[in-house]
N, C-alpha and C positions, 0 to 999 in steps of 0.2 A: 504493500500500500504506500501513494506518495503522501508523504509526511508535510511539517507546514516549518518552514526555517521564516526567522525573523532575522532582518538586515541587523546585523551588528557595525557597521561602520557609518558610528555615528555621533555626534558632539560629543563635548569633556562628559557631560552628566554620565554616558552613556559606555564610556571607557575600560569600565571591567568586562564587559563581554569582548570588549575588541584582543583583549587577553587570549582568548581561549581559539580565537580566529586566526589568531597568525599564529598562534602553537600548531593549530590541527593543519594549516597551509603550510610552514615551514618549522619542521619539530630541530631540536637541536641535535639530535641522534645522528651520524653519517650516512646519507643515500648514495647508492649507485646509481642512481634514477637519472638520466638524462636531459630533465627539464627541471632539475634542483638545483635552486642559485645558488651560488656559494656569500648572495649580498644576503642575505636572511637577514644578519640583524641590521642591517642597511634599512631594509625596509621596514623592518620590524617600529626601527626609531625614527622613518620619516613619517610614517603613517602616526605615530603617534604627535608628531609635532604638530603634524597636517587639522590633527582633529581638535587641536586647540586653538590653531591659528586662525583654521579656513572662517573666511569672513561671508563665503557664497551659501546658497543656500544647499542644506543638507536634506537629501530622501526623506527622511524620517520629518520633516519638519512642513511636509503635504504629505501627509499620510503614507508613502510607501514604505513599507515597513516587512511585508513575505513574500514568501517564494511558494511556487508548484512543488516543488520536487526537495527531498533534503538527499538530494544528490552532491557531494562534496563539491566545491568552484575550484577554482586556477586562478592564477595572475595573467594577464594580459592587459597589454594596453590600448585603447580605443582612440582611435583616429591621433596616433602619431604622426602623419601623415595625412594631408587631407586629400589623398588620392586613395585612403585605406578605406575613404567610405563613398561608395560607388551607387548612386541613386539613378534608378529611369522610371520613369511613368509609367503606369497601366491603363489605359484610356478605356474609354467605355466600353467598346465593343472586346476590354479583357486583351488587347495586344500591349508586349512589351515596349516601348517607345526605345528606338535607337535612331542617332544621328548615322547616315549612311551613305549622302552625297551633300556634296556641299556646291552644286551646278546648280541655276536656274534653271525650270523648265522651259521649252519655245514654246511662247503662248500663240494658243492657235486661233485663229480669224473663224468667226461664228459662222461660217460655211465650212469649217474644219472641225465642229462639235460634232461629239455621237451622237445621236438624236437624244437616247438618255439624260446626257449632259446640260442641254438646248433644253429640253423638257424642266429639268431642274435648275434651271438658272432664269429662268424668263416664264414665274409665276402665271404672269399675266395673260399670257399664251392657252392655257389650260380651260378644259369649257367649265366653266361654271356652273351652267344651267339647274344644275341639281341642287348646287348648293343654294342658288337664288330664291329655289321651289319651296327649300327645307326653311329661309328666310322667312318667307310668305305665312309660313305656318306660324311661326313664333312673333313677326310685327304686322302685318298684312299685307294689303294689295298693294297700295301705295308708295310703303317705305321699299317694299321690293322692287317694284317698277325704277325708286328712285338708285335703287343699288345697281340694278341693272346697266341703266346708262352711265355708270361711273366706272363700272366695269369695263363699257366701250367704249367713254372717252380714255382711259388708260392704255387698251391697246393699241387706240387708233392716233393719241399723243406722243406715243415712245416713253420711256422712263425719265428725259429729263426735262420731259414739257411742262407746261403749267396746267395742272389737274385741279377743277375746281371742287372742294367737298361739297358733300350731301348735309344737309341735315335732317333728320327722322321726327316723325310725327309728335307735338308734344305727348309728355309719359310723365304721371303724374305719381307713378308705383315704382319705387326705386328700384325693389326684386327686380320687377320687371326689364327694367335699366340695366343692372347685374347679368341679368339673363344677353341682353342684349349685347354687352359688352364681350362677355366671355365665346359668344357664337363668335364674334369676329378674331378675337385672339386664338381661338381654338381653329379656324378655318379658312382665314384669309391673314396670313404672315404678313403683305406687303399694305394694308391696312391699318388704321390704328384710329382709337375711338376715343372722344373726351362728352365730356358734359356740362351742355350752357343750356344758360337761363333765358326765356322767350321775353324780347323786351317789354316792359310795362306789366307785369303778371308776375306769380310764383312758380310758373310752370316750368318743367327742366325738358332738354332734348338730347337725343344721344346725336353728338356728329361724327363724320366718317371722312377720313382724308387719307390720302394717298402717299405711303412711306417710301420714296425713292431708294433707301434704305435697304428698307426688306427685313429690317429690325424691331416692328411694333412700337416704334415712336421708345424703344431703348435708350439710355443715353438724351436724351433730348432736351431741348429750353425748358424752363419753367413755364406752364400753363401763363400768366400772366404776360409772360413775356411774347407769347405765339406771336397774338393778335389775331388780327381777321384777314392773314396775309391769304391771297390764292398759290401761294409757293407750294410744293409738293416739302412735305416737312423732311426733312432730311439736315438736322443742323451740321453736319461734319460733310457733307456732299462735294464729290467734282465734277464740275462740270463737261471734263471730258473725258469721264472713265468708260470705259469700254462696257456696250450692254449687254457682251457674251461673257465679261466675267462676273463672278461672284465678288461680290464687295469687299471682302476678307481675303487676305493670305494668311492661310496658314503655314506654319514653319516650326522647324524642332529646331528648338535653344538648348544648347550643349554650354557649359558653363564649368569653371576650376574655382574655386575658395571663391565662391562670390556671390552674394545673395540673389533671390530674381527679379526684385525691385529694383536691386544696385544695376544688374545684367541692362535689365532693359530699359532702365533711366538713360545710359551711355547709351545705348542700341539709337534712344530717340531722340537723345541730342547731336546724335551726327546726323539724323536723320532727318533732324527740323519740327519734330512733332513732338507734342504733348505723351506723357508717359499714359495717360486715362487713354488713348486710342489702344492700346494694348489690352489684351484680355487672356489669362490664361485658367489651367483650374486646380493650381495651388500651387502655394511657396515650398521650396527645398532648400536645403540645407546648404549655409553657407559655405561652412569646411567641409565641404566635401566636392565629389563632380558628379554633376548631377544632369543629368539629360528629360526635356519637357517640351511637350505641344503648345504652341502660343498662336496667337490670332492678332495679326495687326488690320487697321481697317484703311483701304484703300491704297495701299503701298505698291507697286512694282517689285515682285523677284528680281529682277536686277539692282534695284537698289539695294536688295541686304546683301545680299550676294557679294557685292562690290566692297562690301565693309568686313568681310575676312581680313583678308589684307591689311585690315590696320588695326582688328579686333587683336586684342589680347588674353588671354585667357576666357577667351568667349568665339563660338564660331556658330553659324548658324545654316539651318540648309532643310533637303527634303520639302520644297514646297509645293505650294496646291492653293488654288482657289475657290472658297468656298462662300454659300449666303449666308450663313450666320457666324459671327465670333465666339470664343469661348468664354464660358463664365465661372466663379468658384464651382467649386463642386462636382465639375464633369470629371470623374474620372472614377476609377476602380479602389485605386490604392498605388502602392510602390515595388519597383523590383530591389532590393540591395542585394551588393556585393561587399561584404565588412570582413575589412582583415584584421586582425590580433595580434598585434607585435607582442616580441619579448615576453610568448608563455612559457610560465614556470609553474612543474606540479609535481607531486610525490611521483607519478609515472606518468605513461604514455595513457594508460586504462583509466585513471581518472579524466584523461581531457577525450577521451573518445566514451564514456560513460555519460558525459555532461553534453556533451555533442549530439549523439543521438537521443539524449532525453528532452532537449528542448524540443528536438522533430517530433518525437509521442507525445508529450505533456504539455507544450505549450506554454505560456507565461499568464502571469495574471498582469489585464490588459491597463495598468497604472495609465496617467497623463503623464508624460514623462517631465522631467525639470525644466524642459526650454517651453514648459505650457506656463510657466511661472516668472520667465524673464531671467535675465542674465546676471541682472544686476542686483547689487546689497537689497532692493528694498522689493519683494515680491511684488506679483503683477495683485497675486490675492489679497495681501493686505490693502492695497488701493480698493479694490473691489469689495471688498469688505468695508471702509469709510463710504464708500458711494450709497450702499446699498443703507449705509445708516443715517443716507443726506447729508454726512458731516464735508461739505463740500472745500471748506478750507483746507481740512487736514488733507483729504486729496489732494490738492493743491499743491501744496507742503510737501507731499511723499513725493510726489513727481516733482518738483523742481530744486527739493532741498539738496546738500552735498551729499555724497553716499562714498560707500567704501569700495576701492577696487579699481575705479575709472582713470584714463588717461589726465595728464596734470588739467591740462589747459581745460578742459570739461569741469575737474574737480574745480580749475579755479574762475572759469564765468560764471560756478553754481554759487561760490561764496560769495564772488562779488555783489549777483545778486542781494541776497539774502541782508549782507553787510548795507550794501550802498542805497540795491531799489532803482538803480539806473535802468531802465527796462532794453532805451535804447541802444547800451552800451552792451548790455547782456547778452544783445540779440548777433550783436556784429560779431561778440565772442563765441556763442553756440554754434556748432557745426550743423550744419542741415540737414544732416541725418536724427537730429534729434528732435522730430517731428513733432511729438506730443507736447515736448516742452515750450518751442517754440510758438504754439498754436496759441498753446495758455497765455502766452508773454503778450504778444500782437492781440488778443482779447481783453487784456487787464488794461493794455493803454488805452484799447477805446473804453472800456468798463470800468475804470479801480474799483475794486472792491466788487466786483461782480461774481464770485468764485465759480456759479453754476453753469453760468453763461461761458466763461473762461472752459469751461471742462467740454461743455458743447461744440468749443471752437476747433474739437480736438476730433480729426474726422473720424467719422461714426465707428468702421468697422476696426479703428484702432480703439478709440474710448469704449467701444464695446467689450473689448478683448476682457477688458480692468472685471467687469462682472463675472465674464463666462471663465475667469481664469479662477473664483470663486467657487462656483459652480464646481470646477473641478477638482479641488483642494476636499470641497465636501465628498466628492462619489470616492476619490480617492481613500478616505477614511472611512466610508461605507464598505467599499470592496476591503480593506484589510481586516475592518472586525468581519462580514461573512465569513473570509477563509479560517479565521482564526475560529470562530464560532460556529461553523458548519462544517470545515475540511473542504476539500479539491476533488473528492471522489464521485458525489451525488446530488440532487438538488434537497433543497429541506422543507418542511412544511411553511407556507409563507415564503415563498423563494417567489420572483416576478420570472417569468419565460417566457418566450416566442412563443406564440400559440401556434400546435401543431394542429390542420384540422378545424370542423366546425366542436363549438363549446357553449354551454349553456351557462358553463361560470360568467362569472363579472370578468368581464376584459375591458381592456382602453385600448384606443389607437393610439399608436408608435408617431409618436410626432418627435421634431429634432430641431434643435434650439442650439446647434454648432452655428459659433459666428462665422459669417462672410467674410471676410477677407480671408500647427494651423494646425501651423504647421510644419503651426507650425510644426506641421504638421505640423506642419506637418507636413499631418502629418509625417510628416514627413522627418520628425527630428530637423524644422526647420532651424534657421538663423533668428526666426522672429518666430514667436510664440504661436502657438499651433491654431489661433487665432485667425489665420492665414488659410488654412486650409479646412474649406466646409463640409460636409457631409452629405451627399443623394440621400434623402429622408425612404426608409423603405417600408414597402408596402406590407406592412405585418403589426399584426396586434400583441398584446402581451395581456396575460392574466396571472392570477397569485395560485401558487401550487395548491391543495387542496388536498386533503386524505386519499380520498378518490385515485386522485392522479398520482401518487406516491404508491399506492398497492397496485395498480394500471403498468406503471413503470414506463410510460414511453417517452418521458425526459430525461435530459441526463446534463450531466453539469455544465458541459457547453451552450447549452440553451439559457442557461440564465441570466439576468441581466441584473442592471440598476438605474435606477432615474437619475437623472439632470435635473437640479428643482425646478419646480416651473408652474403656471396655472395648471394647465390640462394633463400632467402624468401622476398616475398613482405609487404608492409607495407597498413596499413586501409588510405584510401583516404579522412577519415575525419583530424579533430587537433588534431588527438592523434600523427600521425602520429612526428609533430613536439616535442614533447616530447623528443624523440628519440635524435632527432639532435640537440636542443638545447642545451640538458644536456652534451650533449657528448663533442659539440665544448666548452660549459664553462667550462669543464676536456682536452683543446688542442687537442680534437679528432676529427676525420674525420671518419665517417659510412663508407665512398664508397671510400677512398683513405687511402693510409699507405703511412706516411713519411720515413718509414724506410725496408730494404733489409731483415728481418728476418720475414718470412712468416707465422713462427711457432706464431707469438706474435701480429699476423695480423687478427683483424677482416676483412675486404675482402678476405683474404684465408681462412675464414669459412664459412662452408656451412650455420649452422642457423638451427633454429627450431621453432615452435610455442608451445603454452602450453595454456590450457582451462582459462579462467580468472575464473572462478566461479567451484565450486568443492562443490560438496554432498557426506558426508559420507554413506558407505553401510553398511549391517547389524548390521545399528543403535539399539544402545539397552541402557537406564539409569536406575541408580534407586540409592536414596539414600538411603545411611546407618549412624547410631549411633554410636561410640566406646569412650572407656572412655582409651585404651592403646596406645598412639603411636608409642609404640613396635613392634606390631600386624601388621600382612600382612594382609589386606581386601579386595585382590583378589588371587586367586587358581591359581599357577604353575606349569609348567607342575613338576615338581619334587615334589609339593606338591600329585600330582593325583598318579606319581608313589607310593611316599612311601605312602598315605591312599592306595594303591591298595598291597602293599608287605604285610604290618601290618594283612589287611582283610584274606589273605593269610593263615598267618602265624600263626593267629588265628582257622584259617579254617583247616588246617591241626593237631593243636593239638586238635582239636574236640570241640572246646567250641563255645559258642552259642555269638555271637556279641548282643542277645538283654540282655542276663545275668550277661553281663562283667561291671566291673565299666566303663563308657562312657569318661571319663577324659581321656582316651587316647586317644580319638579322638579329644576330645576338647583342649588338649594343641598340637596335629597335627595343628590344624587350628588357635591355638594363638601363632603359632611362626615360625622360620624360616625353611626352609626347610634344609637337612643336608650341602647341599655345602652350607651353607651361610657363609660370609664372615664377620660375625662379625660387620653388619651395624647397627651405631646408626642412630636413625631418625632423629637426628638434628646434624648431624657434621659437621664439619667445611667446608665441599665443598655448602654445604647449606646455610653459614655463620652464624650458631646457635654455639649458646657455651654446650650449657647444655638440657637433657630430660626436653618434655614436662610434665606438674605436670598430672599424668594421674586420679586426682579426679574426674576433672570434664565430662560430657558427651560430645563429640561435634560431627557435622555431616561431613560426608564425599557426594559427590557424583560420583560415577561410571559407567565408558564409556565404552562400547564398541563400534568399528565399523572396516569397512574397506579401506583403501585408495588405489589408486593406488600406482604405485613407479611414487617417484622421486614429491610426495606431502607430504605437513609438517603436521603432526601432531596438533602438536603449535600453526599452522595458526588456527585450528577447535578450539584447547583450549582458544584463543587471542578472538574469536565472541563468543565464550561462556560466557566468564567472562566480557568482553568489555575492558581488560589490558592486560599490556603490557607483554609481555613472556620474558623479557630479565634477566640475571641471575642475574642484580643488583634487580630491582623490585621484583624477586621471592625472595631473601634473608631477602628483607625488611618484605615480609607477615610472613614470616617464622619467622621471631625473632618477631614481634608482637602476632603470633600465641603461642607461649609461657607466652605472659601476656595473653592469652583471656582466661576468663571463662563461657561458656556461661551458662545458664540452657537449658536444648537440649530437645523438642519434635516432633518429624514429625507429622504433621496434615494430615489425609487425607489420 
């Protein structure tokens, strides 16, 4: 039976168990074992320094706190290397995302379209008849009649003429309006409907205008701002884009240590455009290399194209044109590749013991630490003053000085505070730090406005500050379940996917993951998994039952736990009080708001639930040897491009690849690929000072698998090793990973 281990690497309070952790990982007795450091008390005494000093936030201080399996861990270290953690997307339709050409396609003249193609790009083309009929039924003769001819003037205008809208019979039953609206966004994409008032009267109409777009008035002016133009709405519009292509390029962004805000800020400043024209469906992970679907809106493939060339640790390619852009959310989840430097274990059978146990057992599905922010002051404790109105003390938390940060930051945060110069502050603040900034530019036109000021702070980031709340609570839900019911079966009062029709009480599965993830996510994003939203899915959930326990057709993978929120219900066992008690000892109320701001109100959220238990998919390990820590020891996509250009190039001067000195291949695969950026394996974001001594052999071990979105990575690498994933801990192996010299043999 799998047992339930609680993280021992954790603050000073917490210190006597860290005892018995690094006894039972490195005993003092002499091993032959080939993955036994000889740094033992090396680490033994950095780790213990580490747990007094670290000033970042620690596991245990958002709830993660167990493990699946009390299967012994190993020492490795997690992204020494930010080519050791290897991200690509899984898009909707379930395919892995790789970069794979970096050419423009030759865009073809709309007498060069499949007919398919034609068909799906020129809406407007398509007989409608049916759908005008089905109209008729739901507004009548009239408003149909008048749909009709707006339909012909669009065909017979072209897409960039001037289409005058309808407006629909006065409707004095909003349902009805609803109804009306939803017909059009359900059935006509290049459409889009708003609601005015008939002058002189109280009466409302639905009007109907013509999206040049093909985006449902997405993106667009504020209502106030229309007016009564006859322009075809299309606020971002060119006017000489071609009417055989789809409005969007899509393209796969390949990226080294750089966020994908950061990526495609640079992408659109050489490019002349606003970063908002971009669309993808989630943030990845800074440190790492990370491959993604993006959607730019009216761009030419030759112009990204053209920007290799001077991209830097960024290259961009595989395009296509399509009608609609991408938004958060579309995707599946992530593929990684995660390598483990510098593993050390009593033998070889404990790191392949722990290896295939994560493939059967799975993790328990934690928010990992980057859903909480990087920095000294968590995203939850903000989220937690919001939620209790105290709008200053937010204020405060976000702008005040904090521990950790680059001088110059540390010191505009003082100056603030000290002086109050706002506009001196501002010049001082780097632009990456969005939230702050927002506050600052709101207080000068506001002083003393704090709510307003927090407002200023765009939504899906001041959002983040709640829902990072939200997950600090499921967090400490999910570790009393395990602790209090075990990893093996569901218990009575457990919440489940419902399998099947059920006469018990169920709720719909609704999901309250913010928009912008990911940070993841998730993705194990650079930015809080905030970033990366969730496909709300079609399934309901109900509370276990006696019944259903002697039935037995659940099993612990099914169960889940709520998001607080209005509309989710909570397990009718004592998890449920987890919820509430943690919450009221943070002055919070689940089911009531003290305060008039609905945006910063758990009861004006809907909620969500999320699996507690999570299995990696197309699990795959295997360890490897290397004596460089220079050396990439997993294949990127730009590594596969350029061995596939070389093989080429070889291939066209006629020479024989088994003839050739082989060294060209082998220094392809001992080094970085052309965009690399110049990473040392041990620098300063790592907190190493200096390259590892690369005499000695040591072992690495490498992961593959699949997650969904909007699950941590981290969480899978934290049951692997049985430590903590927080970026003081990983620094600490990292600098002991430079005294270790093992002697290295794989057995077996």
């Amino acid at each position: 039976m799998r047992g339930i281990a609680v993280s021992s690497l954790t603050p000073p309070a917490r210190l006597p168990l860290l005892k018995p952790f690094i006894s039972f990982l490195y005993p003092t007795k002499p091993s032959a074992s080939p993955f036994r450091s000889p740094a033992s008390e090396t680490l033994a005494s950095a780790m213990t320094t580490a747990a007094f000093n670290a000033k970042t936030l620690d596991e245990t201080d958002v709830g993660i706190s167990c493990f699946v399996s009390d299967t012994p861990g190993f020492r490795g270290v997690l992204k020494q290397r930010y080519s050791d953690f290897i991200v690509n997307e899984v898009d909707r339709e379930g395919n892995i995302v790789h970069l794979t050409c970096l050419d423009p396609p030759l865009e073809k003249s709309q007498d060069g379209l499949r007919k398919e193609e034609a068909n799906d790009l020129n809406a407007t083309e398509k007989d409608y008849s049916s759908l005008v009929e089905l109209f008729q039924t739901l507004a009548g003769v009239a408003d149909a009649e008048s749909l009709k001819r707006l339909l012909d003037e669009i065909e017979s205008a072209g897409a960039e003429n001037v289409v005058r809208p309808i407006v629909l019979s006065a409707d004095p039953d909003k349902s009805h309006r609803t109804e009306v609206h939803n017909f059009f966004k359900k059935n006509f994409k290049f459409l889009i409907t708003d609601t005015v008032e008939v002058p002189g009267s109280d009466l409302k109409c639905v009007r109907v205008r013509y999206s040049s777009s093909g985006e449902k008035g997405r993106g667009g002016r504020k209502r106030k701002d229309r007016g009564e133009s006859n322009k075809p709405f299309d606020s971002r519009g060119s006017d000489d884009w071609p009417d055989h292509l789809g409005k969007f390029l899509m393209f796969t962004l390949y990226k080294e240590n750089k966020d994908t805000q950061e990526a495609l800020g640079l992408i659109g400043k050489m490019l002349g455009i606003q970063q908002r024209s971009f669309g993808f469906a989630g943030t990845k992970d800074k440190r790492s290399i990370s491959t993604q679907r993006v959607t730019v809106f009216k761009q030419h493939a030759e112009r990204l194209a053209a920007l290799n060339k001077r991209l830097i640790g960024i290259k961009v390619g595989d395009f296509c044109y399509v009608r609609e852009g991408l938004v958060l959310g579309q995707l599946l989840g992530n593929h990684f590749t995660i390598t483990l430097r510098g593993v050390v274990a009593e033998s070889d059978d404990i790191i392949k013991a722990a290896a295939d146990g994560l493939g059967k057992g799975g993790f328990i599905n934690y928010y990992g630490l980057q859903r909480f922010g990087s920095g000294s002051v968590p995203t939850h404790l903000i989220g937690a003053a919001l939620l209790r109105g105290e709008w200053k003390l937010a204020v405060g938390l976000i702008l005040d000085p904090r521990e950790g940060e680059r001088a110059a930051i540390q010191e505009a945060r003082e100056y603030y505070k000290e002086v109050g110069n706002i506009d001196v502050t501002l010049r001082k603040l780097p632009r990456h730090l969005v939230a702050e900034r927002a506050i600052l530019q709101c207080l000068k036109k506001c002083p003393g406005n704090y709510l307003q000021a927090l407002k200023g702070i765009p939504r899906t980031l001041r959002m983040m500050y709640v829902h990072s709340y939200q997950s600090y609570l499921w967090n400490h839900a999910a570790s009393m379940r395990v602790q209090k019911h075990g990893v093996t079966k569901v218990a009575l009062g457990d919440l489940v996917y419902c399998k099947g029709s059920s006469q018990e009480t169920i709720a719909e599965v609704v999901n309250d993951e913010p928009g912008v993830d990911s940070i993841d996510t998730c993705d194990d994003g650079g930015l809080p998994e905030f970033s990366e939203a969730s496909i709300p899915e079609e399934r309901i959930v109900k509370v276990i039952s006696a019944e259903d326990l002697a039935a037995g057709i659940y099993t612990v993978d099914d169960v889940v736990l709520p998001l607080p929120g209005s509309r989710v219900i909570y397990p009718t066992n004592d998890i449920a009080d987890v919820y509430h008690d943690l919450a009221r000892q943070d002055g919070i109320n689940l089911t009531e708001s003290v305060h008039g701001s609905k945006e910063f109100s758990i009861t004006s959220m809907t909620g969500g639930y999320r699996r507690v238990f999570q299995r990696p998919m197309d699990y795959e390990w295997e360890l490897l040897t290397y004596t460089d820590c220079n050396v990439s020891l997993a294949e990127s996509d730009m590594d596969v491009i350029a061995k596939a250009s070389l093989t080429d190039s070889i291939k066209e001067n006629n020479l024989s690849i088994e003839n050739n000195d082989s060294s060209s291949f082998n220094s392809m695969e001992q080094s970085e690929t052309s965009v690399n950026t110049g990473e040392n394996s041990l620098n300063n974001e790592n907190g190493a000072d200096g390259p590892v001594n690369p005499q000695y052999p040591q072992v690495a071990l490498k992961l593959g698998f699949t997650l969904p979105s909007s699950c941590y990575a981290t969480m899978a690498i934290r049951e692997l090793l049985k430590s903590s994933t927080s970026v003081a801990f990983q620094k600490t192996l990292n600098q002991v990973s430079q005294n270790t010299t093992p002697n290295v043999s794989l057995n077996g």
